[in-house]
C-alpha positions, 0 to 999 in steps of 0.5 A, spaced: 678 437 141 678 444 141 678 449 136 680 456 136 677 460 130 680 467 127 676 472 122 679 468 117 675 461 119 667 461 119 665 457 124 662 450 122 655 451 119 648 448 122 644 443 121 638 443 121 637 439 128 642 445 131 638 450 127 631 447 129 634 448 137 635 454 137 629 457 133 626 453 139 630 456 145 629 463 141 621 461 141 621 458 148 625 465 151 621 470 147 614 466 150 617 467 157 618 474 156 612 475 153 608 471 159 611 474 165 610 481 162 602 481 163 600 482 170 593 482 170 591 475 173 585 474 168 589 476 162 595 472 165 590 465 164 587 467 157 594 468 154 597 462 157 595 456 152 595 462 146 602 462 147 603 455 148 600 453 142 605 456 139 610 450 140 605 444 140 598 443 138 592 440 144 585 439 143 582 442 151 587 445 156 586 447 163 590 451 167 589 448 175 590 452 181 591 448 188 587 452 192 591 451 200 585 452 204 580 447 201 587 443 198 585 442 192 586 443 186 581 448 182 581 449 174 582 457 174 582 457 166 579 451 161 580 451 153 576 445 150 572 443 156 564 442 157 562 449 160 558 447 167 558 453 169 563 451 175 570 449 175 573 442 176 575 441 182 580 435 183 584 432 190 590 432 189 590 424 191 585 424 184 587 423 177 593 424 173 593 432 174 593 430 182 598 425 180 603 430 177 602 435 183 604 430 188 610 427 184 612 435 182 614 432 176 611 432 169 606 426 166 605 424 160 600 418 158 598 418 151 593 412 153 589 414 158 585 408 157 590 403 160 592 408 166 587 407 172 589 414 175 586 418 168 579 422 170 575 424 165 573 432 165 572 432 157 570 426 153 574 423 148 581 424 150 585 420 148 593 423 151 594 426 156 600 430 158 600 435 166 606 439 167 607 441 175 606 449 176 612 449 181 614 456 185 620 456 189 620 448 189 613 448 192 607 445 186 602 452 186 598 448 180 598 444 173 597 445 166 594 440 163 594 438 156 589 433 153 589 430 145 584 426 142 589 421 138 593 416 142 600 418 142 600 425 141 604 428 145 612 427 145 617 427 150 620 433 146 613 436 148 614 435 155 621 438 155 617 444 152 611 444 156 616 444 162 620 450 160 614 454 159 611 452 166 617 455 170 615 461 166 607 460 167 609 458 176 613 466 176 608 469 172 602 467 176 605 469 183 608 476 181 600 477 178 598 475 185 602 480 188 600 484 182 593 484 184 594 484 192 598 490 192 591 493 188 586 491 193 591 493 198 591 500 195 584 501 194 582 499 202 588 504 204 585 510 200 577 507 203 580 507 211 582 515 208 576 516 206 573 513 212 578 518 217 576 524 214 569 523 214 569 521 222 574 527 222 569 532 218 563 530 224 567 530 230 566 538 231 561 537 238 555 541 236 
C-alpha cells in the first residue's frame, strides 16, 4: 500500500529499531570513509581495528594477508596476540581463517572448542568470527575477531564486520598501489641520478 505525503502531512515517525539502523548505516558509511582515506599501508592496518571497534567489542584481532608467493596466509597486523616477534602464518587449508578464505565467505564459531578446524594463536579464546577480505571476487586476506566468552558475537556482527571488510579489501589494494607507485618513483629518480652521473664521466680524457 502506498502513500503519497504532502508538506501538510509528516511522515510517519521511527522507531527505535529504524533509528538504531540508520545510526548504524551512518556509522558503517563514515567508517568506510575514513578507511579508505588513509593510503599509507602500516597506518591503514593500526586504524583498522580502532574503527572497528566502534561497532563491536573483541578481545584480539588480526589483520591476515595471503601472501600468493608463498600461498599462505600471513598476520600483517595483531591486536591481543602473544608478541613472538614473528607473524602468524596459516595455510589456507588450516584453521578457521583458512576456512573462511576458502569458502570467501564469513564464520562465525562462537564455541571453538566444539570446532575441529579451530587453531589456537591466542590462549583462552573462547569465539571466533573471520570475515574474508575480498577484491574483485578474489580472497586477499581475513580479519579475524576473537572473544574470550562464548557467544559473543551475533549474527548482526557478522553483518557489521562484512560491511566493513569490503571497505578494508579496497582500502588495502589502493595503499598497495599507493605505495608501489612510491617506490616506482624513487627508483626512477635513482636510474636519473645514476645516467647523469655516467653522463658526467663519459668525457674521454
Amino acid at each position: 500500500m502506498s502513500h503519497r505525503y504532502t508538506p501538510e502531512t509528516p511522515p510517519p515517525a521511527l522507531n527505535g529499531s529504524d533509528i538504531q539502523q540508520h545510526e548504524l548505516l551512518a556509522t558503517l558509511f563514515d567508517l568506510g570513509r575514513q578507511v579508505t582515506a588513509v593510503l599509507d599501508f602500516d597506518e591503514l592496518l593500526r586504524q583498522i581495528p580502532r574503527l572497528l571497534g566502534r561497532l563491536m567489542s573483541f578481545d584480539a584481532f588480526a589483520v591476515y594477508l595471503f601472501d600468493e608467493r608463498r600461498k599462505e596466509l600471513r598476520s600483517a597486523y595483531t591486536i591481543g596476540y602473544p608478541d613472538s616477534g614473528e607473524p602468524v602464518r596459516l595455510k589456507p587449508n588450516v584453521s578457521l581463517v583458512g576456512a573462511a578464505v576458502l569458502s570467501e565467505q564469513p564464520l562465525l564459531v562462537n564455541d571453538v572448542n566444539a570446532d575441529a578446524r579451530y587453531l589456537e594463536t591466542v590462549p583462552g579464546m573462547q569465539s571466533e568470527l573471520v570475515v574474508p577480505l575480498l577484491h574483485k571476487s578474489k580472497p586477499i586476506g581475513a580479519l579475524n575477531l576473537l572473544g574470550r566468552n562464548r557467544d559473543q558475537f551475533t549474527i548482526r556482527d557478522v553483518g557489521i564486520a562484512t560491511q566493513f571488510a569490503a571497505h578494508v579489501a579496497v582500502a588495502l589494494v589502493n595503499a598497495r598501489l599507493y605505495e608501489q607507485s612510491r617506490l616506482d618513483a624513487d627508483a626512477f629518480e635513482t636510474l636519473a641520478e645514476i645516467g647523469r652521473d655516467v653522463a658526467a664521466v663519459l668525457d674521454v680524457d
